[in-house]
Backbone as a chain_set.jsonl record, in Angstrom:
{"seq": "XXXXXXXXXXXXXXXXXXXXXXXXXXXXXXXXXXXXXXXXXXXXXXXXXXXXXXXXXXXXXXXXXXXXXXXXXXXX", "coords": {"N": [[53.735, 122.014, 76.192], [54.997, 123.757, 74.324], [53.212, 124.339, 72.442], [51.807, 125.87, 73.824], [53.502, 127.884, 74.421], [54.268, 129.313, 72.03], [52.198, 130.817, 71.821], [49.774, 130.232, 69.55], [47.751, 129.74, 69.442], [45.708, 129.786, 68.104], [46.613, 128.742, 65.67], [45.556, 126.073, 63.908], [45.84, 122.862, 61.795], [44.733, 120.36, 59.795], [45.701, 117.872, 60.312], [46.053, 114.234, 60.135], [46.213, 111.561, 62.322], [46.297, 108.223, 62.737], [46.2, 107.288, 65.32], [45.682, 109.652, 67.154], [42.545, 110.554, 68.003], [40.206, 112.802, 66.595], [38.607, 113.481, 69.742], [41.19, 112.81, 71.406], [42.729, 113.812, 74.052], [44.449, 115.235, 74.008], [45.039, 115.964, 70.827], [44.715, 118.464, 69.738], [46.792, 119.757, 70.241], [49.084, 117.869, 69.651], [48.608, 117.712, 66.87], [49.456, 120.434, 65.994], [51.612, 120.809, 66.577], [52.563, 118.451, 64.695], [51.583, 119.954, 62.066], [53.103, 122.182, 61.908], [55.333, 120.901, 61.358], [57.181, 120.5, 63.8], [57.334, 117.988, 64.839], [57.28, 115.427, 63.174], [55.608, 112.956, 63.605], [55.165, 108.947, 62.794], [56.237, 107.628, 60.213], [54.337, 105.033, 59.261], [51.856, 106.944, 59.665], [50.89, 107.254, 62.514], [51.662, 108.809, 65.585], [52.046, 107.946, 68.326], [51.878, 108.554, 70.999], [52.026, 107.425, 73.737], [54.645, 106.553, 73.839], [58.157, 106.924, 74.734], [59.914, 109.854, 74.578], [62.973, 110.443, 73.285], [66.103, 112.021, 74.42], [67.269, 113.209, 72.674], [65.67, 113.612, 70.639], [64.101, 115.314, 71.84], [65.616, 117.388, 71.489], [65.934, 118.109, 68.827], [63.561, 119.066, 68.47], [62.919, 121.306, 70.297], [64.791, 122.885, 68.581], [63.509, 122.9, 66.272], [61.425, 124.678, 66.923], [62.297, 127.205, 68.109], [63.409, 128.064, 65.577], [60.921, 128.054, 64.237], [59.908, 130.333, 65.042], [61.298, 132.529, 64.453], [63.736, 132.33, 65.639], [67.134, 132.139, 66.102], [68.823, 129.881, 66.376], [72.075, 128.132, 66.009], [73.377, 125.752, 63.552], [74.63, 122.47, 64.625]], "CA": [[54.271, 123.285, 76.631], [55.613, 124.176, 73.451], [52.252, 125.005, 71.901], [51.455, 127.219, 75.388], [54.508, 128.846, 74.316], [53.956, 129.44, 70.689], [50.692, 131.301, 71.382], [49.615, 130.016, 68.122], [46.292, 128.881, 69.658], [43.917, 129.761, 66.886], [46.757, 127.93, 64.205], [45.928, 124.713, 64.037], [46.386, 122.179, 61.316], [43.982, 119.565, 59.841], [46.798, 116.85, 60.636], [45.407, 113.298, 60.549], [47.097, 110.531, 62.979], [45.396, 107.165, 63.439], [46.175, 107.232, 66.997], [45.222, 110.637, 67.649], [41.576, 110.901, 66.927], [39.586, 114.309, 67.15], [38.42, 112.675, 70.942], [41.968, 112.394, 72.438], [42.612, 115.168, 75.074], [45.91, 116.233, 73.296], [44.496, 116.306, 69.855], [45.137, 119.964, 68.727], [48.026, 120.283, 70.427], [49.763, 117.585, 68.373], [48.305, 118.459, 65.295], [49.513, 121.842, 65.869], [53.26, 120.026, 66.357], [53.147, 118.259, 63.173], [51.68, 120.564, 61.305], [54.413, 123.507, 61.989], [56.903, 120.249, 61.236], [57.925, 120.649, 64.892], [57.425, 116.963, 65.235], [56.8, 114.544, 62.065], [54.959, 111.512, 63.606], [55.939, 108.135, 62.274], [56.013, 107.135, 57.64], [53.086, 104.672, 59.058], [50.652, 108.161, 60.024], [51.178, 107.153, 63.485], [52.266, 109.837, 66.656], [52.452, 106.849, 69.343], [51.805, 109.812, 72.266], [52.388, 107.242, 74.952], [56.377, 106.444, 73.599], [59.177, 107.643, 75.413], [60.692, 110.828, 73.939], [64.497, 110.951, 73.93], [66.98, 113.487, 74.379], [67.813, 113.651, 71.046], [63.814, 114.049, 69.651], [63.62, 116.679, 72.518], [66.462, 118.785, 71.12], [65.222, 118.111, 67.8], [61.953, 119.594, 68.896], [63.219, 122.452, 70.685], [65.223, 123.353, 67.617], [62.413, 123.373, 65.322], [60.356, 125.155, 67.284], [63.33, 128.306, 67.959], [63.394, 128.358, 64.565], [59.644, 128.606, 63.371], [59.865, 131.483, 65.92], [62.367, 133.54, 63.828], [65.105, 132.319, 66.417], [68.615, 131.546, 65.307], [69.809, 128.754, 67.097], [72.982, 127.917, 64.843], [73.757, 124.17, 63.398], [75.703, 122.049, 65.129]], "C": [[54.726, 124.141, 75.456], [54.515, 124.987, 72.311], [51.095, 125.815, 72.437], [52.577, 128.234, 74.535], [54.949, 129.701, 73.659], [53.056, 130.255, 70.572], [50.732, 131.76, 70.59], [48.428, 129.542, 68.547], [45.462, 128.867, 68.841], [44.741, 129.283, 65.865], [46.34, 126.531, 64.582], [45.684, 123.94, 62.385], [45.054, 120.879, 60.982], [44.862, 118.023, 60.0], [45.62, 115.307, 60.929], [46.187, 112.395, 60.977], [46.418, 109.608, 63.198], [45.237, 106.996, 64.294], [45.698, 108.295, 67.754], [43.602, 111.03, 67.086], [40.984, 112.458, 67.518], [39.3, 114.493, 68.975], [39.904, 112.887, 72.022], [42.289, 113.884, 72.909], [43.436, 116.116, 74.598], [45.546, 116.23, 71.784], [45.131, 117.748, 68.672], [46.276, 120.163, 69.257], [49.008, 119.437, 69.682], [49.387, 117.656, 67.515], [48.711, 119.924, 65.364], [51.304, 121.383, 65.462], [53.59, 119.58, 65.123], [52.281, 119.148, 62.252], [52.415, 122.116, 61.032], [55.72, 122.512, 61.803], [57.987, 120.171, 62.808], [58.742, 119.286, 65.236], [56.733, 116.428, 63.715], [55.615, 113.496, 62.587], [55.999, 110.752, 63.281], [55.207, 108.069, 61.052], [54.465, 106.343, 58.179], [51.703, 105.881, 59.446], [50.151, 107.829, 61.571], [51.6, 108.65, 64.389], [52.883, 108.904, 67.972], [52.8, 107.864, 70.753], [52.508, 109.203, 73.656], [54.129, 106.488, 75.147], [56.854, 107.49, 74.054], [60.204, 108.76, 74.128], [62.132, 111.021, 73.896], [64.94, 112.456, 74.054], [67.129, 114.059, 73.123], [66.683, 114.23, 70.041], [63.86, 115.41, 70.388], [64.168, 117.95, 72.067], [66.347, 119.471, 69.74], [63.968, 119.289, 67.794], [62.015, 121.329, 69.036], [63.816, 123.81, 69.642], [64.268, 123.999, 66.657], [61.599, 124.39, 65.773], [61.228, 126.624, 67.615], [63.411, 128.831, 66.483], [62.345, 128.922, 63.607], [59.016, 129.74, 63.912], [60.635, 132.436, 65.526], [63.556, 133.546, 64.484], [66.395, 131.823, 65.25], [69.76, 130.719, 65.857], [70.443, 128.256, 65.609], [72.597, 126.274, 64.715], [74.579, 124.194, 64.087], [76.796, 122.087, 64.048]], "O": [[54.823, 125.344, 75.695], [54.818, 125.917, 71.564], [50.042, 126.242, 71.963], [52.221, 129.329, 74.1], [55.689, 130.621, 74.007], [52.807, 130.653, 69.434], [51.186, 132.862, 70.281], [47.994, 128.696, 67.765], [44.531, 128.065, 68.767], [44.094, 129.187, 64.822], [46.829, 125.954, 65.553], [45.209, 124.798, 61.641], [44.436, 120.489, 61.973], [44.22, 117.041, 59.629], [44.657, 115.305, 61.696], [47.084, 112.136, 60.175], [45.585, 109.907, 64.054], [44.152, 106.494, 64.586], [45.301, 108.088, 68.9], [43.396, 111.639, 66.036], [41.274, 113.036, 68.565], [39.721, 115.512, 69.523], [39.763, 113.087, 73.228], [42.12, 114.9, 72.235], [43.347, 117.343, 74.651], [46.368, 117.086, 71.458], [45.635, 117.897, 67.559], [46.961, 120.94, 68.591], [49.841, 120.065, 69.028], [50.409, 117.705, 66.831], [48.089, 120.635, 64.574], [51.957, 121.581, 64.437], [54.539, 119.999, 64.459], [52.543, 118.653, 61.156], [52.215, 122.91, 60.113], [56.869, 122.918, 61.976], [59.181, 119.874, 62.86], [59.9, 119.138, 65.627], [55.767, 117.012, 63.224], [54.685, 113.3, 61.804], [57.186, 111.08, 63.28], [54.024, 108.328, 60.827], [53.432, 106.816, 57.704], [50.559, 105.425, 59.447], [48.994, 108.152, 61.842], [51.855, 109.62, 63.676], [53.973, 109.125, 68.5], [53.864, 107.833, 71.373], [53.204, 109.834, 74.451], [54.652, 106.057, 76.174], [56.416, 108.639, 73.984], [60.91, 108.426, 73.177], [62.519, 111.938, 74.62], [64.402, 113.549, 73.877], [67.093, 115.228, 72.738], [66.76, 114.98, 69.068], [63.704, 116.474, 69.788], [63.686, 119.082, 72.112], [66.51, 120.65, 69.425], [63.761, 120.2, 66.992], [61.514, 122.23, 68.364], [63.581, 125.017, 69.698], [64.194, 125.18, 66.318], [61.016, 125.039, 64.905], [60.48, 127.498, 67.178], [63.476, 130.045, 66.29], [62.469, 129.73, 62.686], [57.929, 130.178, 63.535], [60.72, 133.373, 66.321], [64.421, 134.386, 64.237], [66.449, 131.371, 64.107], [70.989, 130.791, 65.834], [69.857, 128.049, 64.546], [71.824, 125.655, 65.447], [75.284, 125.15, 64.409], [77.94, 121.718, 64.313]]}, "num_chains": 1, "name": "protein.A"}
């Protein structure tokens, strides 16, 4: 939803994830995530799509993504 929301559709990112290959349905849409830094992955070049997201990644997320939007959500 976040890279619906962004319409940023024509950025995308040559992002490589072992788990995500060109093939998987979500593909450009996380490579669009980590390559705007929205979302890192994991240090091994991992994404692990079908792990549970917390609250805390989500707000994370949300943050980054207010921000690479010229928003100004403050620090905590």
């Amino acid at each position: 939803f976040l890279y619906r929301a962004a319409d940023d559709t024509g950025v995308t990112s040559a992002v490589r994830l072992r788990d995500i290959p060109r093939s998987h349905p979500f593909h450009t849409e996380v490579s669009w995530l980590v390559g705007t830094s929205i979302s890192t992955g994991y240090g091994d070049g991992t994404f692990r799509p079908v792990e549970p997201v917390s609250r805390g990644a989500m707000a994370a997320f949300l943050y980054r993504f207010d921000r690479s939007k010229g928003g100004t959500a403050p620090l905590p």
